[in-house]
C-alpha positions in Angstrom: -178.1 93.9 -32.3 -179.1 91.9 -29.4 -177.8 92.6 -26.0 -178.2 89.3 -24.4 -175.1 86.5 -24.7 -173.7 84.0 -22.5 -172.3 86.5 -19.4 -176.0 88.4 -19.9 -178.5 85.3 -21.3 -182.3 86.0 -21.3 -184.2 84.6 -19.2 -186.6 82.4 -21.2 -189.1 79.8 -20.6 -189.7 76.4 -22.2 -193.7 76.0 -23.8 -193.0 72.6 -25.1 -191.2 69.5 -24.7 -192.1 65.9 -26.3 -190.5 63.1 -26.8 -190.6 62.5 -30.8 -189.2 58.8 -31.0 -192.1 56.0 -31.4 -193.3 53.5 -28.7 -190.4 50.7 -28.0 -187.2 53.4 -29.1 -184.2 52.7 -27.6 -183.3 56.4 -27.8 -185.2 59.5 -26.4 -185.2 62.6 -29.0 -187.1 65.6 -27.8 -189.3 68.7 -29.4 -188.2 71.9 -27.2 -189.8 75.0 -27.7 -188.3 78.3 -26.1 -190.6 81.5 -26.1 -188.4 84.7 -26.6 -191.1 87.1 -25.2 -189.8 90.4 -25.2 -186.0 89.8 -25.3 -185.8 90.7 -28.8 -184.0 87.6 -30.1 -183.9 86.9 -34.0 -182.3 84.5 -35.5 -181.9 82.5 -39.3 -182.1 79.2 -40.4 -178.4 77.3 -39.4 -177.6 79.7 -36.2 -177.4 77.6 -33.2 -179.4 78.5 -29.3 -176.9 78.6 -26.5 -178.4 77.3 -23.2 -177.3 78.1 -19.9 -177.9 74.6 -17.7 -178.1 73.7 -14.1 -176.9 70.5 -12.4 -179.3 68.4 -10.7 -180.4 68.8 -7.8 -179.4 65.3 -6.2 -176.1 65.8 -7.6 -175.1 68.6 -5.9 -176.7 67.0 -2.5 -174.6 64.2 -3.0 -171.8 65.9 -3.5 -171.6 68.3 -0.7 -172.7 65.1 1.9 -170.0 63.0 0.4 -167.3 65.9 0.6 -169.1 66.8 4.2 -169.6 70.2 3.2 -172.1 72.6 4.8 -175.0 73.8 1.9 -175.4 76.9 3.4 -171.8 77.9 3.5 -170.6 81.1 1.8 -168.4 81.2 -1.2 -167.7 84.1 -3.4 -167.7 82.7 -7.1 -167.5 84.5 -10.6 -171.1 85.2 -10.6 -170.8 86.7 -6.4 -171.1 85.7 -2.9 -174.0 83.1 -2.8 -174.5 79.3 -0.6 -172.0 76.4 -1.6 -175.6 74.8 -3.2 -176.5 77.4 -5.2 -172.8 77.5 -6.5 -172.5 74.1 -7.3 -175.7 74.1 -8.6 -175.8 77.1 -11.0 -171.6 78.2 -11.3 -169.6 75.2 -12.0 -169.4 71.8 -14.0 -169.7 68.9 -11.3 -171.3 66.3 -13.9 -167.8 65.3 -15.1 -164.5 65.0 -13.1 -161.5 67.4 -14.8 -158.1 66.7 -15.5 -157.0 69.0 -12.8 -158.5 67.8 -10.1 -157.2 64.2 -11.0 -154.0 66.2 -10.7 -154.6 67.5 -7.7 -154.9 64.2 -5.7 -150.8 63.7 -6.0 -150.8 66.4 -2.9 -153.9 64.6 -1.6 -153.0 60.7 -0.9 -149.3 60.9 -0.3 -150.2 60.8 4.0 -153.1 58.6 3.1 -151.4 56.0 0.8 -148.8 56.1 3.9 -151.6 55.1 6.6 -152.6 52.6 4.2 -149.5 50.9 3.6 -149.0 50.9 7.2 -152.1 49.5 8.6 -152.0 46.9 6.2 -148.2 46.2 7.0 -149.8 45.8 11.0 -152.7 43.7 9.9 -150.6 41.7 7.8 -147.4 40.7 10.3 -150.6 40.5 13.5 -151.8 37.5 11.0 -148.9 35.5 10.5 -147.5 36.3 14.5 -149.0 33.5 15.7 -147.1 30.9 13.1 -143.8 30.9 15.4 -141.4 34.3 15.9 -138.5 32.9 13.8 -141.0 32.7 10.5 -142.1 36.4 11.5 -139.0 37.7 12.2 -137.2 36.5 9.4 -140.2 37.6 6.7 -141.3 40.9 9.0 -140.9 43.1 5.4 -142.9 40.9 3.1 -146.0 42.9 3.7 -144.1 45.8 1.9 -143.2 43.5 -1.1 -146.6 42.3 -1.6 -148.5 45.7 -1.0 -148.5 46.8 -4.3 -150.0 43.3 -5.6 -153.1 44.0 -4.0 -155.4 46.3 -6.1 -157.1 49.2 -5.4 -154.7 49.3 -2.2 -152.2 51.5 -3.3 -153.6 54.9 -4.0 -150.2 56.7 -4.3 -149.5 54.8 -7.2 -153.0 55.3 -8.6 -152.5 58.4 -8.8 -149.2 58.9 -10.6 -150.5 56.0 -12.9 -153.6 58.4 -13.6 -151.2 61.5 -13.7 -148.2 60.3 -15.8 -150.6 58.3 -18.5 -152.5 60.5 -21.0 -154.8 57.5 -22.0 -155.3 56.3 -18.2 -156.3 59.9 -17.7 -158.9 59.7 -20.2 -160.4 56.3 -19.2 -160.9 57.2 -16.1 -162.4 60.6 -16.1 -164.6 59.7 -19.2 -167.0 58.0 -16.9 -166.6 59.6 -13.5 -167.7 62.5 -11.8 -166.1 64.0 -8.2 -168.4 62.2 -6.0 -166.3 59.2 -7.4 -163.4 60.8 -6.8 -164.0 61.3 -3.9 -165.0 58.1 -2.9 -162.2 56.4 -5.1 -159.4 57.8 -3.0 -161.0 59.0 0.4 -159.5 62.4 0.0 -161.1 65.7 1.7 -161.1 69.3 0.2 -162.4 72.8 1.5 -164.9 73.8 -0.7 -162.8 76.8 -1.6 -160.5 74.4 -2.8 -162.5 72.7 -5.0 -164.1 75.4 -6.3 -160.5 77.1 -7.3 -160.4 73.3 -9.5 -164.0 72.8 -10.7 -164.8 74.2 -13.8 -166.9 76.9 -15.0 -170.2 75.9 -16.1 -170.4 76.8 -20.0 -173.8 76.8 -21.9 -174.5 74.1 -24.4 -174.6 74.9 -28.5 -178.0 73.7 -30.0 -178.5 74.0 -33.6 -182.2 75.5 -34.4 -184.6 73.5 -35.8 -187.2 76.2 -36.9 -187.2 79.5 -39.2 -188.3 82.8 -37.3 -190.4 83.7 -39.9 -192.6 80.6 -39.2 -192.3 81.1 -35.8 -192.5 84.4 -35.3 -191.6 84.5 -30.9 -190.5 80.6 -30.5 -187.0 79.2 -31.1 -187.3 75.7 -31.3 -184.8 72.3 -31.1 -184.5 69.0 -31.6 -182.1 67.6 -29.0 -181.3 63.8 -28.2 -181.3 63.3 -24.2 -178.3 61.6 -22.9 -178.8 59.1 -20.6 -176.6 56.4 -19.1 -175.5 54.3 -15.9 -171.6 54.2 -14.1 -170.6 52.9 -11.3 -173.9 52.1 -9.6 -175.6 56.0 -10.6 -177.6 57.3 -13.2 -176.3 59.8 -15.0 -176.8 61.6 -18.0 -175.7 65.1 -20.3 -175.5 67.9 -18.2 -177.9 70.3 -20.5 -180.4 67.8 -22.1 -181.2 65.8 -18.9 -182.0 69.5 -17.7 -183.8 70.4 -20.1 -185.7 67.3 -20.3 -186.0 66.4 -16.1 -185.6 69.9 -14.4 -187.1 72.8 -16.6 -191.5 73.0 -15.9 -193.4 74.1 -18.9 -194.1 77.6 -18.8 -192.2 78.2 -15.4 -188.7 77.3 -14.8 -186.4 80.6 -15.9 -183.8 79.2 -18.4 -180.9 81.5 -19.5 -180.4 81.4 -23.8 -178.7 83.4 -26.0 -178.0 83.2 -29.8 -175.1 82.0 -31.5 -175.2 82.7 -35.2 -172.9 81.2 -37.8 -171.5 83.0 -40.2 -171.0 80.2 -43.1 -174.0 77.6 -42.1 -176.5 79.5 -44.3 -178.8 78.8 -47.4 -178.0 80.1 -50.8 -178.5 83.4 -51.4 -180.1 82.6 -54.8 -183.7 81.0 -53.7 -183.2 79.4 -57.3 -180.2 76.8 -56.1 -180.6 73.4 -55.4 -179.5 72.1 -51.8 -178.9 68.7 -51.1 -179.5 68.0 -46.9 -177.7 65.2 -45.0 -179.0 64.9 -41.5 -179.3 61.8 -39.9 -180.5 62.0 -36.2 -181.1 65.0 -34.7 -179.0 66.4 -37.4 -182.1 66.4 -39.3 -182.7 70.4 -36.6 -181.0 72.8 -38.9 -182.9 71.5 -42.1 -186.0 71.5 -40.9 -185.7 75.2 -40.1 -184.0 75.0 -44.2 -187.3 73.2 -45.0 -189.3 75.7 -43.5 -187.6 79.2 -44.7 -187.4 77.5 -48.0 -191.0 77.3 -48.6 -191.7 80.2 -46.5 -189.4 82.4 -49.0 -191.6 80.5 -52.3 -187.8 79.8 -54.3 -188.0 77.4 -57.1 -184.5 75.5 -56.2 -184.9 72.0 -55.4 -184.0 70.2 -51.8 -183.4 66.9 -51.2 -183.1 65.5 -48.1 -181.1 62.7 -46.6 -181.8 61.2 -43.1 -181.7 58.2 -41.1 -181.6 56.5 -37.8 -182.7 53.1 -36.1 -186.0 52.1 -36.8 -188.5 54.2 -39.3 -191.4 53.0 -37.0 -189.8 54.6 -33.9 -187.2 57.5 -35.1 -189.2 58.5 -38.6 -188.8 62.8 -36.5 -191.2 65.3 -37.8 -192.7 62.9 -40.7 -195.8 64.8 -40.8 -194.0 67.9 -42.0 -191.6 66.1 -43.9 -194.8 63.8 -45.7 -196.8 67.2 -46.5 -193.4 69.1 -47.9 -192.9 66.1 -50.6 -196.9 65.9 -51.0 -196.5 69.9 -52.0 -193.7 69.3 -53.9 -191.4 71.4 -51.6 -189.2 68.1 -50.9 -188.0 67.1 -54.3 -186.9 63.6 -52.4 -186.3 62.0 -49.5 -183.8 59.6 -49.0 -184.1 57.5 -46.2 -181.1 55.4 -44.1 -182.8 53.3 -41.3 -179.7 50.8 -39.8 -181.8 48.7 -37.6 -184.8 47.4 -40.0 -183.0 44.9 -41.8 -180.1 42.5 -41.4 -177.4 44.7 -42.7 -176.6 48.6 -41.3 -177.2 51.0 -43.9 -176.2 54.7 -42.9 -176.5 57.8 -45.0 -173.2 57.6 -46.5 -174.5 54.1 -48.4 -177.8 56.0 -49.9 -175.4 58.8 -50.7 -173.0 56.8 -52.9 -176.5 54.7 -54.4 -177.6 58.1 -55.7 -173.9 59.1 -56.6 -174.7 59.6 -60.7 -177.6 61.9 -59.4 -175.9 63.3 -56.2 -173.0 64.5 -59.0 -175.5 65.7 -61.6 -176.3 68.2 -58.9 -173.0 69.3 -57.9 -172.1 70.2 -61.4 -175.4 72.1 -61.9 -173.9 74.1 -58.6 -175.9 72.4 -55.8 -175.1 73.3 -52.4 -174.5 70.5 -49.9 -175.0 70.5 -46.6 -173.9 68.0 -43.4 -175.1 68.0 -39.7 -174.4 65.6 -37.1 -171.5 63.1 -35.5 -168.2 64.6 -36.5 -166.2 61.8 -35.5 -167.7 59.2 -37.8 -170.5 59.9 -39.5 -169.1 62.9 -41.3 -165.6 61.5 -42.0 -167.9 58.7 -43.7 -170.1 61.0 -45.7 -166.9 62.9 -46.7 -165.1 59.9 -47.6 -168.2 59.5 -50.0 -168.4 62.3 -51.7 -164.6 61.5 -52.8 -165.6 58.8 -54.0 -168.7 60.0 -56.0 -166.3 62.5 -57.5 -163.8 59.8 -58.4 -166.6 57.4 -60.0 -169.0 59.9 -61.6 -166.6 62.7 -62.3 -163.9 60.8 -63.5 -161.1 62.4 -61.5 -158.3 60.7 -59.9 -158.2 60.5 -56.2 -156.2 63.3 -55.7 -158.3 65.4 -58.1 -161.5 64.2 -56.3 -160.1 65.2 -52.7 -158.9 68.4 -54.2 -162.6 69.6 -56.1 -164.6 68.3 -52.4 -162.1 69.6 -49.6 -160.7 72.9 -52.1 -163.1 74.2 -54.8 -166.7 73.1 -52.9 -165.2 73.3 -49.2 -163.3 77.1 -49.3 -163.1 78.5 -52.8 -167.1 78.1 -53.6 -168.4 77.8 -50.4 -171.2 75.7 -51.3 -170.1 72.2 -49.6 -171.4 73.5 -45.4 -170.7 71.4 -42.5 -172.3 71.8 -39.2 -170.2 68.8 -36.9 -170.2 68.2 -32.9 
């Protein structure tokens, strides 16, 4: 039993990373190889590699010169007494503003809002002052009526706007970070204080595209780099923009671990068929299926379904994927590419196209398998399956629901979802 988890990761290094989409893709998918070395480290096909990320660099400068900190300033954190830079670079989340520190503001602004209000109540009665003393005597208090017309101007109500309304909350701190914050509402903190708000930076779950037993040494992922632009910054995911910007080949330390599942995992009969949805880089786990599969020599078949934009630019790993059906360890491939024709066509559609077959399968005790989007991809491909049991089984809706979500889901164990 390995030692090493997220409080104690090893310290491995990355020996490749390369971008898999095709020339002109809108998205950027990577190939990341982590060498294990001497840590010890197994793992099977379906556990997932935890990875211990940094923040960049130019955000944590940013940061401390908008907050108008001092980098080299001592602060004791969960991980010791290091500089304010190396804890905001290697301790805490900074990519993303939290809920409490939104919260936090209502003790922030109150004196602010106050100087606020009354510089512009000064600016505002200096302005009319000169249109005759019996005009501005008689309307001295408009400025306080029409203060709170003027937006942006009132950061006191901001705030309890942001603090009394769950989905204002949300909005707001989906695309921010505290740099924003703190530029948003001109508010100071210690950076004890902030550190006592900022969360603790967690390590990212990343399920494993390879089989140890092909790779004896390597773990290996397929990971889609998120990139995007708010509020006049780049930005992008904490780990994979790390991963894919920060960590040199063959040099930069990175701190992993393994995460194993306890239920994502191939039949133990080598003889059963599995049926693999994974569009996206949902295809990782079932490439590291693929791989043990025909590394272990079973007879069961696999057929796999994936899909994303384009074939020419998102068709990941087809070199493997063309010599496994060429060697007849692919019984099919299904494909679902949205963008090459006029109408979108996910997985879920080729699913329901092969429904009489897809059924055939379950009732000769397939296993079925799901990676990918949780919120809609899955609810769509689970939706399907209802409705392959309905039309090919001949069950009533409620019978349908009952054999997918009851008898496959928990009593068989054979319908395996692996959802972020």
């Amino acid at each position: 039993m390995s030692s090493w988890s997220a409080k104690n990761p090893y310290m491995s290094k990355v020996t490749e990373c390369y971008v898999l989409n095709g020339e002109g893709s809108r998205k950027e998918t990577r190939h990341i190889v982590f060498d294990l070395g001497d840590s010890g480290l197994d793992y099977k096909v379906g556990d997932a590699l935890g990875v211990l990320a940094e923040n960049p660099q130019n955000t944590v400068d940013l940061l401390i010169e908008t907050a108008g900190w001092d980098a080299d300033h001592l602060v004791t954190t969960h991980n010791g007494e290091r500089t304010l830079s190396e804890a905001l670079k290697k301790d805490f989340e900074i990519h993303r503003v939290n809920k409490k520190f939104v919260n936090s503001l209502t003790n922030k602004v109150t004196s602010t809002g106050m100087r606020i209000t009354v510089k512009l109540i000064e600016r505002y009665r200096e302005s009319v002052a000169g249109q005759g003393s019996g005009w501005m005597s008689s309307d001295s208090s408009l400025g306080d009526e029409i203060l709170p017309s003027i937006p942006g101007d009132d950061p006191v109500g901001r705030v309890e706007h942001l603090t009394t309304d769950a989905d204002a909350m949300e909005d707001y701190i989906w695309s921010r970070d505290y740099i924003d914050v703190m530029n948003d509402f001109d508010v100071s903190y210690t950076p004890e204080e902030f550190l006592e708000l900022a969360d603790k930076l967690k390590p990212r779950l990343y399920s494993i595209a390879s089989s140890h037993d092909v790779h004896p040494g390597f773990v290996e992922l397929t990971v889609g780099i998120v990139r995007y632009s708010h509020h006049g910054r780049d930005r992008g995911g904490l780990c994979t923009v790390y991963m894919a910007d920060e960590v040199e080949i063959n040099k930069t330390d990175v701190g992993v671990f393994m995460s194993p599942t306890k239920s994502f995992v191939l039949p133990e009969d080598k003889e059963t068929d599995i049926i693999m949805v994974g569009p996206g880089t949902g295809i990782a786990p079932f490439r590291a299926f693929m791989e043990q599969r025909v590394h272990d020599g079973g007879t069961g078949k696999n057929w796999l379904f994936f899909g994303d934009q384009s074939e020419k630019t998102e068709y990941y790993y087809k070199e493997s994927i063309e010599d496994w059906l060429d060697e007849g360890h692919l019984y099919r491939f299904t494909t679902a590419w949205s963008r090459d024709q006029e109408e979108k066509i996910y997985v879920q559609h080729r699913l329901k196209e092969h429904g009489a077959e897809v059924w055939e399968w379950f009732e000769r005790g397939a296993y079925f398998y799901i990676c990918g989007d949780k919120q809609y991809m899955a609810k769509d491909v689970h939706r399907a399956l209802i409705e392959i049991a309905m039309e090919h089984g001949g069950m009533s809706e409620d019978d349908a629901t009952h054999f997918i979500e009851k008898t496959m889901m928990r009593e068989e164990k054979r319908y395996l979802r692996d959802v972020y």
